[in-house]
KOLVO-65135 format. One record per residue (C-alpha): x, y, z; residue number from 1; residue in three letters. Coordinates in Angstrom, 2 decimals, m for minus. Example, Ala and Ser with C-alpha at 12.3 -4.5 7.8 and 13.67 -1.06 7.14 Angstrom:
2
[site [12.30,m4.50,7.80],1,'ala'],
[site [13.67,m1.06,7.14],2,'ser'],
END
This chain:
290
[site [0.00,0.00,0.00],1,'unk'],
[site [1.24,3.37,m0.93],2,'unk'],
[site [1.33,7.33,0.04],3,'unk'],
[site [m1.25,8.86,m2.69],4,'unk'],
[site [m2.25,12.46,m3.40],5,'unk'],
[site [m5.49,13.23,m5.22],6,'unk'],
[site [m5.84,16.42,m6.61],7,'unk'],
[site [m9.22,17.54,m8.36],8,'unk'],
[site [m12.16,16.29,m6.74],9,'unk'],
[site [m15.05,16.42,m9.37],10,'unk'],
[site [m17.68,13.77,m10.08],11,'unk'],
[site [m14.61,11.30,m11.83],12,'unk'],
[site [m11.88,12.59,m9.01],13,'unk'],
[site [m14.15,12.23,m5.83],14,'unk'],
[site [m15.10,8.50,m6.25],15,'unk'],
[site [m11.60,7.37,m7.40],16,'unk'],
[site [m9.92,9.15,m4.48],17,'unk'],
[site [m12.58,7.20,m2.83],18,'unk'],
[site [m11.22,3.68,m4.17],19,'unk'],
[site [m8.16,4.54,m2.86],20,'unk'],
[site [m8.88,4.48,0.10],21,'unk'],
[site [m10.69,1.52,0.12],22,'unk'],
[site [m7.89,m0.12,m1.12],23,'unk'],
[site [m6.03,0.41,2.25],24,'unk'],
[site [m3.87,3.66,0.23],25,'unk'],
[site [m3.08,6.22,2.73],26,'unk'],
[site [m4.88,9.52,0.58],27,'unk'],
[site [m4.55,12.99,0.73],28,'unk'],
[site [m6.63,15.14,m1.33],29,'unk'],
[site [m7.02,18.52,m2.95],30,'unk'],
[site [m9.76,20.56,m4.35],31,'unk'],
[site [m9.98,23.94,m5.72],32,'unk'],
[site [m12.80,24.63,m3.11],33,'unk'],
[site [m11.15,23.26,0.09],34,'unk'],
[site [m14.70,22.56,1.86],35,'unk'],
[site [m14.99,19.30,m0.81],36,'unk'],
[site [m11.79,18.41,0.42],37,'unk'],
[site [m12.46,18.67,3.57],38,'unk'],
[site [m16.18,16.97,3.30],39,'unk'],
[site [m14.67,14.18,1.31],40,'unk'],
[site [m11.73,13.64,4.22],41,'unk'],
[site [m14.53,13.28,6.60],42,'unk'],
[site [m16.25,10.96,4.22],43,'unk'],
[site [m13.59,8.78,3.72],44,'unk'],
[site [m11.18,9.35,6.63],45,'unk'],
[site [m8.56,10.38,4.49],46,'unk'],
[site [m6.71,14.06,4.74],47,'unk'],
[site [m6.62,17.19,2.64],48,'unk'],
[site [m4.40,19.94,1.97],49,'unk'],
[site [m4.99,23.93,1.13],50,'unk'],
[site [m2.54,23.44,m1.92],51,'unk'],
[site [m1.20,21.26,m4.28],52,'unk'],
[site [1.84,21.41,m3.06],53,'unk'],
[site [0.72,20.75,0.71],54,'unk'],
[site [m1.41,17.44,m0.51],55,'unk'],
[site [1.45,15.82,m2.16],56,'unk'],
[site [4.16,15.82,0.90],57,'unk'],
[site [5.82,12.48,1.44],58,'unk'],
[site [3.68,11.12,m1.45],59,'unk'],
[site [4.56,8.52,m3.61],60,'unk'],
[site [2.22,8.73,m6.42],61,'unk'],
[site [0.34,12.02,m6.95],62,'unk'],
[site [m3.33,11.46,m9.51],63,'unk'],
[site [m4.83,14.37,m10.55],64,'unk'],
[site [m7.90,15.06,m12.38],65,'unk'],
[site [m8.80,18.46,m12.89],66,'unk'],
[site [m10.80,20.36,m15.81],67,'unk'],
[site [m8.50,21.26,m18.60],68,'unk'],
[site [m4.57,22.18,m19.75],69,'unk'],
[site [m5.04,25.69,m17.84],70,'unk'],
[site [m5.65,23.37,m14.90],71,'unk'],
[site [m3.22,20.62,m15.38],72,'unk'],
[site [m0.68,23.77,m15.89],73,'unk'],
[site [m1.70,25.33,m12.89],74,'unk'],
[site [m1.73,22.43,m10.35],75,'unk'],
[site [1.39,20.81,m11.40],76,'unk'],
[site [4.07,24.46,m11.82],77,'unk'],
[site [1.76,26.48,m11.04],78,'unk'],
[site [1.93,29.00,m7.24],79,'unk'],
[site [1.97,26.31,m4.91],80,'unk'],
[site [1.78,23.56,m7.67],81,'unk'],
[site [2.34,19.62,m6.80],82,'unk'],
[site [5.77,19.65,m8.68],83,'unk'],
[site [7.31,22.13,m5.94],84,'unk'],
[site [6.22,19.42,m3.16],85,'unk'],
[site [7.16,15.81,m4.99],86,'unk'],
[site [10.22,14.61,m3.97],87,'unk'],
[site [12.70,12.68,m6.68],88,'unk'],
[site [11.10,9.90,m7.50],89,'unk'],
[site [7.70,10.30,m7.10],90,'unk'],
[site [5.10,9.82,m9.96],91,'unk'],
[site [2.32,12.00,m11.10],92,'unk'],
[site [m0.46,10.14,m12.76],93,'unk'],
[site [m2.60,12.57,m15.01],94,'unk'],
[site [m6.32,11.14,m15.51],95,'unk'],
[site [m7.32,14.73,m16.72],96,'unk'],
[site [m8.35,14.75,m20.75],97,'unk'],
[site [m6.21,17.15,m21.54],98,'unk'],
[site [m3.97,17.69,m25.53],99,'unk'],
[site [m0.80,15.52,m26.18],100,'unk'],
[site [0.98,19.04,m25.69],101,'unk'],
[site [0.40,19.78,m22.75],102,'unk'],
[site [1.19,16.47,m21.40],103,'unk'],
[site [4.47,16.66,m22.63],104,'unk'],
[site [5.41,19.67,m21.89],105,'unk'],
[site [4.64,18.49,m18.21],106,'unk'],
[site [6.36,15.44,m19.16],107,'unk'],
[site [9.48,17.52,m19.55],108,'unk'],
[site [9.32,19.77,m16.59],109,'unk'],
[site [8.63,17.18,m13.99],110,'unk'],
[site [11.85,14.94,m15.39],111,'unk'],
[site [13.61,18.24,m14.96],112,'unk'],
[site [13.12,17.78,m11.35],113,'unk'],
[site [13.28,14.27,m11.04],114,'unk'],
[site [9.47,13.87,m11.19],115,'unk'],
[site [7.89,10.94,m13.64],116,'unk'],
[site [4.72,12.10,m15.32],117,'unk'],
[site [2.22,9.68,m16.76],118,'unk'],
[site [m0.82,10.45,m18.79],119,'unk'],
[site [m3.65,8.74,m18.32],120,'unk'],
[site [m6.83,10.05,m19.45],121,'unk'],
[site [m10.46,7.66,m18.53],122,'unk'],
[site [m13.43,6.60,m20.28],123,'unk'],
[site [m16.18,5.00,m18.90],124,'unk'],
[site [m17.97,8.13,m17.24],125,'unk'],
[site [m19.65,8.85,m13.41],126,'unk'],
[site [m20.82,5.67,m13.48],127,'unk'],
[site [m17.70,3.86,m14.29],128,'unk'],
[site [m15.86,5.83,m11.75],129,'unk'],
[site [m18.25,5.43,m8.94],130,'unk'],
[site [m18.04,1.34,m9.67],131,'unk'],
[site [m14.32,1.36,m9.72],132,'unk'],
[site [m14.42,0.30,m13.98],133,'unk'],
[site [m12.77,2.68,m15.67],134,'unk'],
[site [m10.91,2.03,m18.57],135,'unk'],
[site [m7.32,4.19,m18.78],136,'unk'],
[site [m5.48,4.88,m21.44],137,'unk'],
[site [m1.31,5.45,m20.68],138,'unk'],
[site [1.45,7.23,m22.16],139,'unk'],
[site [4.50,7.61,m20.25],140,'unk'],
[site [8.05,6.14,m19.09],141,'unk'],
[site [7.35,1.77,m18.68],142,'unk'],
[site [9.48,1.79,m15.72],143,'unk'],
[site [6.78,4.66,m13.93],144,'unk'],
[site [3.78,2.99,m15.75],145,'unk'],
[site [4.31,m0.04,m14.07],146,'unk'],
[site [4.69,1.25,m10.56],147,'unk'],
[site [1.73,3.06,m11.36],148,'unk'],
[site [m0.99,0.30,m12.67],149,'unk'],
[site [m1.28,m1.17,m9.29],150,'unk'],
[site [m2.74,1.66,m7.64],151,'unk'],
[site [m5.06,2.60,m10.61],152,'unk'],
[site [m6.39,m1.27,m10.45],153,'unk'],
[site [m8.30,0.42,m7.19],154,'unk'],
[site [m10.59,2.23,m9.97],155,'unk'],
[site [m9.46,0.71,m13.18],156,'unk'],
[site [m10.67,m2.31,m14.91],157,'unk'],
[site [m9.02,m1.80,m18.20],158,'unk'],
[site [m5.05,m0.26,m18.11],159,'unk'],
[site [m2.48,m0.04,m20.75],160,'unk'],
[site [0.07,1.56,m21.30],161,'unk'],
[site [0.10,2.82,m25.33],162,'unk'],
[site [3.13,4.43,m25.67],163,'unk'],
[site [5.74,7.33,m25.01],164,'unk'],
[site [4.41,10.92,m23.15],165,'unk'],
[site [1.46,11.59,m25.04],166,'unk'],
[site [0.02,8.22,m26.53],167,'unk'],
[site [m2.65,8.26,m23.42],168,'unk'],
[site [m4.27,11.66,m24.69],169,'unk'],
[site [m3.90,10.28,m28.22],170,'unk'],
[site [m5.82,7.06,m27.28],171,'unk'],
[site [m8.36,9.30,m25.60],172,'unk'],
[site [m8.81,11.37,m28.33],173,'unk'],
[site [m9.58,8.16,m30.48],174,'unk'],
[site [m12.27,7.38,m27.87],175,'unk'],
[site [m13.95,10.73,m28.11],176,'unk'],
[site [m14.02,10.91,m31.73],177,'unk'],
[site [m15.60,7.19,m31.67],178,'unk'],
[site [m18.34,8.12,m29.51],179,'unk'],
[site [m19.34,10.89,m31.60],180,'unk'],
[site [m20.17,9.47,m34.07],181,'unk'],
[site [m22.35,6.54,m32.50],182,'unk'],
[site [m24.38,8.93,m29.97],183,'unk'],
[site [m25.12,11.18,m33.33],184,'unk'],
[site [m26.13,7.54,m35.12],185,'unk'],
[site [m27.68,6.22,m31.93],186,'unk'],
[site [m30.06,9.90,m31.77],187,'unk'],
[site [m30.75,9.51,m35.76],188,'unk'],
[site [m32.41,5.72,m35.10],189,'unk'],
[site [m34.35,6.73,m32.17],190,'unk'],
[site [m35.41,9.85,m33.69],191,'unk'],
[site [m36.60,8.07,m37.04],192,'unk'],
[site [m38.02,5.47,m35.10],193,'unk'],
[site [m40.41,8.22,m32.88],194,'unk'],
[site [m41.39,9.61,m36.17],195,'unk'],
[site [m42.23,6.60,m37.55],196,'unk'],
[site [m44.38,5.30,m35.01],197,'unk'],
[site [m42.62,2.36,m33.32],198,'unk'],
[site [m42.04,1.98,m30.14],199,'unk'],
[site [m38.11,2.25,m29.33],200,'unk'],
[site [m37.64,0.10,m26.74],201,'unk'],
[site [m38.85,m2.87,m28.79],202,'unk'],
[site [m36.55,m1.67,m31.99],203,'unk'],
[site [m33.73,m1.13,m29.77],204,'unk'],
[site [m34.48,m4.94,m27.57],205,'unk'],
[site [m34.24,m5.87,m31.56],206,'unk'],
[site [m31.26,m4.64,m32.64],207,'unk'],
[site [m28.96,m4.36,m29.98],208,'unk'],
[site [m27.75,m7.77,m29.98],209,'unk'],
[site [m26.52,m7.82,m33.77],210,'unk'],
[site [m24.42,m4.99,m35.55],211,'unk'],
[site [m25.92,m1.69,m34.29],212,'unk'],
[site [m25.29,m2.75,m30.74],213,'unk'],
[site [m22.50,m0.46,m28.88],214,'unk'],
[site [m22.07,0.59,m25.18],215,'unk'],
[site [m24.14,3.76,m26.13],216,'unk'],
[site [m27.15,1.78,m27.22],217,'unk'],
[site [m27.24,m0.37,m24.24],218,'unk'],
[site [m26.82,2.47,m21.25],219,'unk'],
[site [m28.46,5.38,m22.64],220,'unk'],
[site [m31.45,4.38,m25.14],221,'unk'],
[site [m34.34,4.50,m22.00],222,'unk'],
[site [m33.18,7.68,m21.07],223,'unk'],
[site [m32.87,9.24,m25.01],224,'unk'],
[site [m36.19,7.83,m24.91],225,'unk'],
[site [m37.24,9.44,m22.17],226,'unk'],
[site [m35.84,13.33,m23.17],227,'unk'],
[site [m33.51,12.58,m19.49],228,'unk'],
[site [m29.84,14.27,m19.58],229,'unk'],
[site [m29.38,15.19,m16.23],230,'unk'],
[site [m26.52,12.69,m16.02],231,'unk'],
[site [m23.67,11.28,m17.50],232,'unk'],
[site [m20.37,13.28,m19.30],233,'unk'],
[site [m22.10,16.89,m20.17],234,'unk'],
[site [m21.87,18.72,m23.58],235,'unk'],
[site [m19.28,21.26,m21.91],236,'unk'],
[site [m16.79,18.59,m21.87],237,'unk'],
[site [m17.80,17.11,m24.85],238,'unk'],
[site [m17.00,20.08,m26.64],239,'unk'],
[site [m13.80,20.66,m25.14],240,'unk'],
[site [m12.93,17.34,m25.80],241,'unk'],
[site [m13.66,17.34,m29.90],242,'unk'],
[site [m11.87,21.12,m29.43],243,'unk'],
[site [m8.71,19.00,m28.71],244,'unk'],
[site [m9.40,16.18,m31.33],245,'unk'],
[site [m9.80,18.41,m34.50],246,'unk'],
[site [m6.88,20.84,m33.31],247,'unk'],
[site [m4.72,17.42,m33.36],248,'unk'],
[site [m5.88,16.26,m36.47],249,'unk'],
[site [m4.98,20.02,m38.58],250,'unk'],
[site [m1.35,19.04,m36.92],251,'unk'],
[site [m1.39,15.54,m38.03],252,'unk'],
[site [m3.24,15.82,m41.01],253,'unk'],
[site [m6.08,13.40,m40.05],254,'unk'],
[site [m9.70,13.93,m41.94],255,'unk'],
[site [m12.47,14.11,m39.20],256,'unk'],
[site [m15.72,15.26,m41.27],257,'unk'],
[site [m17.94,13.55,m39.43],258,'unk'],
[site [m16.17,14.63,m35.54],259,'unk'],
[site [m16.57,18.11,m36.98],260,'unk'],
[site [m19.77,17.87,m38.08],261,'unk'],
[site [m20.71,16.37,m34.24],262,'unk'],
[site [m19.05,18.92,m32.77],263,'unk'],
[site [m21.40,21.50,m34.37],264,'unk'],
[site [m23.89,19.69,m33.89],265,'unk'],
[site [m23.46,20.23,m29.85],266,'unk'],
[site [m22.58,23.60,m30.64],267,'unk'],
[site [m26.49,23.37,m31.00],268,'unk'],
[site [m27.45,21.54,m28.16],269,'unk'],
[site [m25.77,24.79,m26.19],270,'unk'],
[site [m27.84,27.44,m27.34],271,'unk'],
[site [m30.70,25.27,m26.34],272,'unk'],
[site [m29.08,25.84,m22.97],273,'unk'],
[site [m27.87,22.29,m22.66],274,'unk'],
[site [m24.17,22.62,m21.55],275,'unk'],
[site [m24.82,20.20,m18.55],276,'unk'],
[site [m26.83,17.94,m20.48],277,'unk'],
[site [m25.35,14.67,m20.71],278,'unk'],
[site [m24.03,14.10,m24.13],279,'unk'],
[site [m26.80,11.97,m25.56],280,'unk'],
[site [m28.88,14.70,m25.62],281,'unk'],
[site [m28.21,14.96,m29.56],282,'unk'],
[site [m31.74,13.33,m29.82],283,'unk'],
[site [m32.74,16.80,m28.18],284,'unk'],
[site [m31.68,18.82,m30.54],285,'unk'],
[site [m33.51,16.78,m33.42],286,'unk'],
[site [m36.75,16.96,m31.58],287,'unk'],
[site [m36.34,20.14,m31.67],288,'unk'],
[site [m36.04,20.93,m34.94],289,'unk'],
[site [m39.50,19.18,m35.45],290,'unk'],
END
């Protein structure tokens, strides 16, 4: 059992920190507003601290999951930031979504002081992160990966390790543009299906078990059905998410018409005042166009 630091304590951060914990880690957490770090200490009998750079003393691993690059930037060299408080040796595990630059340019400062830095972005949403079943996706160092997959197996059902600094936030990015294009397909059948008259929970019982079937269909057709977002990964992220994946693909020359095309497409779903909404709420955005 290990020393672990969690930094960022959002709806992924505050259940995994959580795991920890159960897994007999000794955790220390931070939050941007202290009071969740201190409720979630007195949930879990862990500790906090007022800064980065308090939470991660004597630490052996450090996780963070925060909002964005701004973020990652700001926790890790930031005033106060984790990297001032890690001793040599110590590993930062980065399960923020965040571009392959910024990883690794935090790649490079923390080896400057010693420091290894993994990225390790997660799919699998609230749900998966409450139940401990996230899949992660790793870039990084094999020597710090390795030291590092044991104390994600406390949240993580699927790890690997992909690659070199970077190769985690490429993998995610992969993920993203994947599920953009089967929640836009997934909202097109259950739209067509409304306006045709049948009832979708018998089309979907139909085809989910042969070739239209995907992880989408299976947990999010009732609520589609329904006109229920209130859960779930929301639009906000979405967006910033498919912000990263086309800015990659002008550098690498990849053709994403269709992730492009998504992406506008929740453009929509905003000015219907649907940030928050969980990102199956394409289907909204149809029905509202009639």
């Amino acid at each position: 059992m290990a020393k672990v630091a969690f930094l960022g304590l959002g709806v992924m951060g505050y259940p995994m920190a959580g795991h920890l914990v159960k897994a007999g880690h000794e955790v220390t957490v931070y939050n941007r507003t202290t009071a969740k770090a201190e409720a979630w200490a007195k949930a879990h009998g862990g500790s906090f601290g007022a800064t980065p750079e308090e939470a991660v003393q004597g630490a052996a691993f450090v996780m963070a999951c925060v909002g964005n690059d701004d973020d990652l930037r700001t926790v890790c060299v930031g005033e106060n930031g984790a990297f001032a408080g890690m001793s040599e040796g110590t590993i930062f595990v980065d399960h923020t979504t965040v571009s392959a630059k910024v990883t690794r340019e935090m790649y490079a400062a923390g080896k400057e002081r010693g420091v290894s830095f993994v990225d390790a972005p997660i799919s699998g949403g609230q749900a998966g992160a409450e139940n401990g079943v996230l899949s992660i996706m790793c870039g990084g160092d094999v020597v710090a990966y390795e030291a590092a997959e044991p104390v994600m197996d406390a949240y993580g059902r699927t790890i690997k390790r992909l690659g070199e600094s970077g190769a985690g936030q490429l993998t995610k990015m992969v993920n993203q543009i994947c599920i953009a294009g089967l929640v836009q397909g997934l909202s097109e059948g259950l739209h067509f299906a409304e306006k045709a008259g049948l009832d979708g929970r018998a089309v979907v019982e139909v085809i989910s078990g042969g070739a239209a079937g995907s992880w989408q269909m299976a947990n999010r057709y009732e609520t589609m059905i329904d006109d229920e977002f209130d859960h779930g990964f929301a639009v906000d992220w979405m967006r910033k998410d498919l912000g990263i994946c086309l800015a990659t693909a002008n550098e690498n020359g990849a053709s994403l018409p269709v992730t492009a095309l998504v992406d506008q497409f929740y453009k929509d779903v905003q000015k219907l005042g649907g940030g928050r909404w969980d990102t199956s709420s394409l289907i909204k955005r149809l029905r509202a166009m009639g």
